[in-house]
MARBA-614063 format. One record per residue: x, y, z of N, C-alpha, C in turn. Coordinates in steps of 0.02 Angstrom, whole numbers, plus 50000, padded with zeros to 5 digits. Atoms other than C-alpha are relative to their C-alpha. Example, Ala and Ser with C-alpha at 12.3 -4.5 7.8 and 13.67 -1.06 7.14 Angstrom:
BEGIN
500454994150000506154977550390500455006050000
499584994149997506844994750357499615005550037
//
This chain:
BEGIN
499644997349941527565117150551499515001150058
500584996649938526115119850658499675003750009
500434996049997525325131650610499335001849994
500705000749983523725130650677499755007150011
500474992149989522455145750667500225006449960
499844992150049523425157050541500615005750030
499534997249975524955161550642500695001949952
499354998550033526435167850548500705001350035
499654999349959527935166350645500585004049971
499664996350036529405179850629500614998549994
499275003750018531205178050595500295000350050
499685000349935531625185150776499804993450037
500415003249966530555174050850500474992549979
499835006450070531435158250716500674997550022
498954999050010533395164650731500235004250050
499614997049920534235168050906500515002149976
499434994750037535425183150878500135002850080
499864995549936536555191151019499685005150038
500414994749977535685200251133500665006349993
499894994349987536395219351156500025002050065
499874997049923536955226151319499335007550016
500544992849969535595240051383500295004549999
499824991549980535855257051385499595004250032
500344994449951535525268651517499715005149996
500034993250042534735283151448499805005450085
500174996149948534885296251606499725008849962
500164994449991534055313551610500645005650009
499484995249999535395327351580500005004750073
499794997049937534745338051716499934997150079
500005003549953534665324351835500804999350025
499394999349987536425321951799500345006750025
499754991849982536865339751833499854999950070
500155000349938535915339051992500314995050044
499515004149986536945323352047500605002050020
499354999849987538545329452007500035007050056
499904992649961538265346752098499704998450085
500475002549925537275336552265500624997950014
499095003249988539045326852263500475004150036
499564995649993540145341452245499885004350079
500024994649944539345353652378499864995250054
500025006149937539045336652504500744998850013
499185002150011541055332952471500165007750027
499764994849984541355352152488499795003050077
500265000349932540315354552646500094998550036
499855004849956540935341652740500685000349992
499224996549988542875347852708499975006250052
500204992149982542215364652749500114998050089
500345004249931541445357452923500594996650048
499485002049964542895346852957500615007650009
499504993849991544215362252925499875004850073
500144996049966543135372953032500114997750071
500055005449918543045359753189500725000450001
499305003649984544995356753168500335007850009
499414993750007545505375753163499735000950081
500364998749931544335378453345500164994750052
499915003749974545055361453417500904999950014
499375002049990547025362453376500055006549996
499684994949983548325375553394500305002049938
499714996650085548875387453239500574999249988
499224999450011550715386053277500234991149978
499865006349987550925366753315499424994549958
500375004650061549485359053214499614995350078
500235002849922549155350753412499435000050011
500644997949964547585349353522500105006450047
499904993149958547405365853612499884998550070
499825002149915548055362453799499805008750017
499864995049942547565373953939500735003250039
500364994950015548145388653964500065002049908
499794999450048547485394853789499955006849986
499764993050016548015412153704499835000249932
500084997050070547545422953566500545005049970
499784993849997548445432853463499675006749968
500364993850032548075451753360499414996649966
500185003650067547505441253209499204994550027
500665006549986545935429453310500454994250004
499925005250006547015414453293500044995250073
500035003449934546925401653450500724997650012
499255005449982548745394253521499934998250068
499985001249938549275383953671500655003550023
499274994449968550425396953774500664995050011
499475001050003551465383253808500654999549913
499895001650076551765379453615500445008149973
499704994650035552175398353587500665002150051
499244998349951553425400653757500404996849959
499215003750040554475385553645500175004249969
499824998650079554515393253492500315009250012
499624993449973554925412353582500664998450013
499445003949948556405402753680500484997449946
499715003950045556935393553519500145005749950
500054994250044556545410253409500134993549917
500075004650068555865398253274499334999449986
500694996850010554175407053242499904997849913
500074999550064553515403853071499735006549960
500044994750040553165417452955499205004650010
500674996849996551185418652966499885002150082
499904999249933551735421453161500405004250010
499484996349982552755435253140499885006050032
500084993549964551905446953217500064999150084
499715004349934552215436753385500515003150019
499554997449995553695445753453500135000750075
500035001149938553345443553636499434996650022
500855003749974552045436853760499635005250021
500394993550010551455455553747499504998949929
500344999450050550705451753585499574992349995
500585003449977549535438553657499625002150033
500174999749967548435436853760499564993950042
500325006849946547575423453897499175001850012
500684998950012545795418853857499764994850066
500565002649938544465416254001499454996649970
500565005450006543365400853940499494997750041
500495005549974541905391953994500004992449980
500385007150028541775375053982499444998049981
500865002050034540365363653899500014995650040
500205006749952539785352454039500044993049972
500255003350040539165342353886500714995749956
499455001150020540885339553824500404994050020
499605006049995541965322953814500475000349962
499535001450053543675320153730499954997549944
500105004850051543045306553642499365003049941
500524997250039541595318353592500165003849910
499544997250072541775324853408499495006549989
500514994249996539985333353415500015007650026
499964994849953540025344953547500915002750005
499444993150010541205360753561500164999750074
499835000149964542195360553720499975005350034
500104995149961541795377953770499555003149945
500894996650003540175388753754500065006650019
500144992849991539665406453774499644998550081
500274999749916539375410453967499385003450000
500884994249987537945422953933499454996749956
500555002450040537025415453799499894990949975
499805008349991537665394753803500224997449937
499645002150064538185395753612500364996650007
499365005849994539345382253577500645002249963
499264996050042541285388053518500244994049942
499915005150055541185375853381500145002549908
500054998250057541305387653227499605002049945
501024999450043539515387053167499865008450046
500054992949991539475405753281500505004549988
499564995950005540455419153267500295002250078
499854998349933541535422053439500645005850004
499474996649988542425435853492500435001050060
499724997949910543815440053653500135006849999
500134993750002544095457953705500784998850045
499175000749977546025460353719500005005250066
499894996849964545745472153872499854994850049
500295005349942545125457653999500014992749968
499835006150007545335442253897499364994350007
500695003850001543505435753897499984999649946
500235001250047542565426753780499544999749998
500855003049998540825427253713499905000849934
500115000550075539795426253557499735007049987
500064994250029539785439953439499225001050015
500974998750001537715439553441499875003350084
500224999949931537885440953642500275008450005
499714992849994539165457053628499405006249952
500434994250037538085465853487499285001950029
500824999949982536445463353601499945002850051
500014994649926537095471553753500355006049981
500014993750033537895485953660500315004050053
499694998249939539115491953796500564998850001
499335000449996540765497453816500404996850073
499795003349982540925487253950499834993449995
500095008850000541345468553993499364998350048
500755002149966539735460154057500224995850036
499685006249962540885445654126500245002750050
499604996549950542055455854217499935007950011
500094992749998541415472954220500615006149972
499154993150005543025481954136499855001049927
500324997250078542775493254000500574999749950
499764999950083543455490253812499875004849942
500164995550070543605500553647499954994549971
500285003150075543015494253489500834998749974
499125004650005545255491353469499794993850028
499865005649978545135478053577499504995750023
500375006250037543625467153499500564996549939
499605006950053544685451553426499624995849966
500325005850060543605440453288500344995950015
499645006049989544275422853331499834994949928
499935001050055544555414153168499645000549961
500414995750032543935424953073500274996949924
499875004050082543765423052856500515007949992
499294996150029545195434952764499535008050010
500234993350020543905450552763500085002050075
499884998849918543985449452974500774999550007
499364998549975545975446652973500175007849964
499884994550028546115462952874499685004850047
500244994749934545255471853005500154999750065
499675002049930545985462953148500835003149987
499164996449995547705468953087499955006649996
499954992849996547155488853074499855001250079
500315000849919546255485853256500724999450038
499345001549968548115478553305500425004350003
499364992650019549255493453230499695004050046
500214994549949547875506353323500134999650068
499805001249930548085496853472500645000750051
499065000949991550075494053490499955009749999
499844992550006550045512853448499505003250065
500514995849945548655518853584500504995750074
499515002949937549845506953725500615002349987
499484995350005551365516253667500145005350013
500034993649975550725532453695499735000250072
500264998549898549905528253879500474997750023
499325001849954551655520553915500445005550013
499754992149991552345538653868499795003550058
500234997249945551175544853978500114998650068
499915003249955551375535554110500825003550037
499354998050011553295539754092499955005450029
500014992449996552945557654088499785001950074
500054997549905551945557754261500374997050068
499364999849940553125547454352500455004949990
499314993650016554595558954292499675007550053
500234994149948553255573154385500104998350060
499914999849927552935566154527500544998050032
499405000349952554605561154563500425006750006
499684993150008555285580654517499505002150085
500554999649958553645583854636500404997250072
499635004649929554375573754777500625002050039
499274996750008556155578754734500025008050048
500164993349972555615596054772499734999650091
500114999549961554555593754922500444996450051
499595005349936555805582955012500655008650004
499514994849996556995598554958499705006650038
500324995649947555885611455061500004997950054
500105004749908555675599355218500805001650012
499314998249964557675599355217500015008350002
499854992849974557735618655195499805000850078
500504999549965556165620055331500514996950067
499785002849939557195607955449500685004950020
499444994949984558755617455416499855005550031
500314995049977557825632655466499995000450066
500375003049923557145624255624500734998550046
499375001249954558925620555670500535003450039
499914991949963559625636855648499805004350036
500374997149946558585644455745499934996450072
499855001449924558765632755894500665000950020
499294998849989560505634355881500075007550019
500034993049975560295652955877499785003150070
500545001049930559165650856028500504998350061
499565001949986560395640456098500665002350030
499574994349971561835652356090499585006350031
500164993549991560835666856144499714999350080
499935001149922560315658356296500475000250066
499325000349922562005657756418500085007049988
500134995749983561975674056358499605005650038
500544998749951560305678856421500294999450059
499645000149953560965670356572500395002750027
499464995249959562655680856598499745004750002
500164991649985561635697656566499694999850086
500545001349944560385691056707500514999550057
499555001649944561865685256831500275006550014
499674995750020562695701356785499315007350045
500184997449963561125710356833499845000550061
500215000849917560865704356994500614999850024
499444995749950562605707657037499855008950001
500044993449991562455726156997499415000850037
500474999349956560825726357094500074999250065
499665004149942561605716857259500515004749998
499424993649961563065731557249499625004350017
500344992949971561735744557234499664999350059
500315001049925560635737857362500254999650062
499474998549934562295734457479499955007850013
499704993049948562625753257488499695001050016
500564995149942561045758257541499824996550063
499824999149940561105761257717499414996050032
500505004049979559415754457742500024993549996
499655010050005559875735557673500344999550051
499485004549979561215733657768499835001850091
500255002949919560245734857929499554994050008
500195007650002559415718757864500374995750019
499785006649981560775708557880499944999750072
500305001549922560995698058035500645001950055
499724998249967562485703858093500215007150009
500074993349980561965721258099499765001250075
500334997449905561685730458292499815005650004
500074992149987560965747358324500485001750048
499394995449949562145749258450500445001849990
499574999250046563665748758345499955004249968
500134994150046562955759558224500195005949999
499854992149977563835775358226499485005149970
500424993750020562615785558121499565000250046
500554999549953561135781058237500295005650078
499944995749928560905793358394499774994950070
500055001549936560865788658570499324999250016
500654999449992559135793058578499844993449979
500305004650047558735779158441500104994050038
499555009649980559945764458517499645000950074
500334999249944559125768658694499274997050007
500455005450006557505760458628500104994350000
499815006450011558215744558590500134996550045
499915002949940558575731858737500744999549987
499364998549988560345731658668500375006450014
499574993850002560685747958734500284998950094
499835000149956561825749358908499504999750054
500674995949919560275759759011499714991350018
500565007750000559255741258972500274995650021
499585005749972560595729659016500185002750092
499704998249911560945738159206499435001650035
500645000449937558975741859268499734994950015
500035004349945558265732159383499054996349987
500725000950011556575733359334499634997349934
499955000650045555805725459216499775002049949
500154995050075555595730059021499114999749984
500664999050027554075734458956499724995349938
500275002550043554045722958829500164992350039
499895005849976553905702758863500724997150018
499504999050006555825703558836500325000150060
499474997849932556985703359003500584998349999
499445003150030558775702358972500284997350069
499945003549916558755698059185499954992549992
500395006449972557785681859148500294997049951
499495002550043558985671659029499704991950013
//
């Protein structure tokens, strides 16, 4: 056979027999590490998408979130027009039942992302104004139901102030809203909501209560001005009548004064058609001064005073 040099040839080597398919022999905790790199890459990337699609569409309609957009108690985002239908139609769904007007929204003040395109999938269409965070879900963002701004939770906890930094108007710790928040933030967004509805119930009372004053208030002082005028009226009226009386006493006295002053003997040589010569009480002596006396009208010579009843 050939066997040169002392070779012994074997039976494999002789007699061709089916080969055997290979077997893979893997590492157990390779496999483990596999299936769990899989799982949390597959789970991550649901996660990721969920989170992008709850911050992009509308809670009611499943939609893209159109301008203008609204929150309600709960953090959730809607497009106001989406919730006017469904008010109008009264065909709210169940996890929306606390919806009950367009009191139990509210209209959020956004920023845009410059950076932002429709077609974009990356980038978050609105951003934090104070700090440029992106509203994509990867931060935590809150609005403040007293003014309707938005910013990121990291930006609110760093300025530490009960007021708005956007709009200067002050908020309680009620009306910080978590915007889609996980189940441990809607459980706190709905005790925040009950305190709230209840703290705007009682300043609407109030409210109530001091119009009701100042209109009693009003009521009243308008009811003193009419007394006050009434007052003012009666008394001119009183005035009024008491004047023509004044008047007749006054007319009244100056007649009785004008009789008394007629009789005395002295007046009534004022008037003008009084004469000493006439006069019977006067003496001869008296009327003899006067140029109307006879002696003065018949001498020849003349009077002693500038007077001449000659020179006419």
């Amino acid at each position: 056979m050939g066997c040169d040099g002392g070779t012994i040839p074997r039976r494999d080597e002789l007699v061709r027999l089916k080969k055997k398919p290979e077997t893979v022999r893997i590492n157990q905790k390779k496999l483990n590490f596999i299936i769990l790199y899989q799982f949390f890459f597959c789970y991550q990337k649901d996660k990721d998408a969920d989170r992008l699609y709850r911050w992009r569409h509308c809670a009611l309609t499943q939609n893209k979130l159109q301008q203008p957009i609204v929150m309600c108690g709960l953090g959730r985002l809607y497009s106001k027009q989406n919730i006017i239908e469904k008010l109008l139609e009264k065909e709210l769904p169940e996890n929306c039942a606390h919806i009950k007007s367009l009191k139990d929204i509210k209209d959020l003040k956004l920023t845009p992302n410059p950076a932002y395109s429709e077609e974009d999938e990356k980038n978050a269409p609105f951003v934090c104004k104070l700090i440029g965070l992106e509203m994509s879900g990867q931060f935590r963002f809150v609005g403040l139901w007293s003014c309707g701004c938005v910013m990121a939770e990291r930006a609110l906890k760093e300025i530490n102030a009960k007021v708005c930094s956007l709009c200067q108007k002050p908020y309680s710790e009620e009306d910080v809203v978590i915007l889609n928040g996980n189940e441990e933030d809607l459980e706190v967004m709905q005790s925040r909501m009950l305190a709230r509805t209840a703290r705007m119930k009682a300043e609407k009372k109030d409210k109530k209560i001091k119009v009701k004053i100042e209109q009693a208030e009003t009521v009243t002082s308008s009811e003193v001005k009419a007394d006050e005028s009434k007052k003012i009226e009666t008394s001119s009226k009183m005035k009024s009548m008491k004047a023509p009386t004044s008047l007749a006493s006054s007319s009244l006295k100056r007649e009785i004064i004008t009789n008394v002053i007629g009789s005395d003997p002295a007046c009534k040589k004022t008037k003008k058609d009084y004469s000493v010569a006439k006069d019977k009480n006067a003496t001869e002596v008296y009327k003899s001064i006067f140029t109307s006396h006879e002696s003065e009208t018949k001498q020849e010579r003349a009077h002693w005073v500038t007077y001449n009843p000659h020179y006419n």
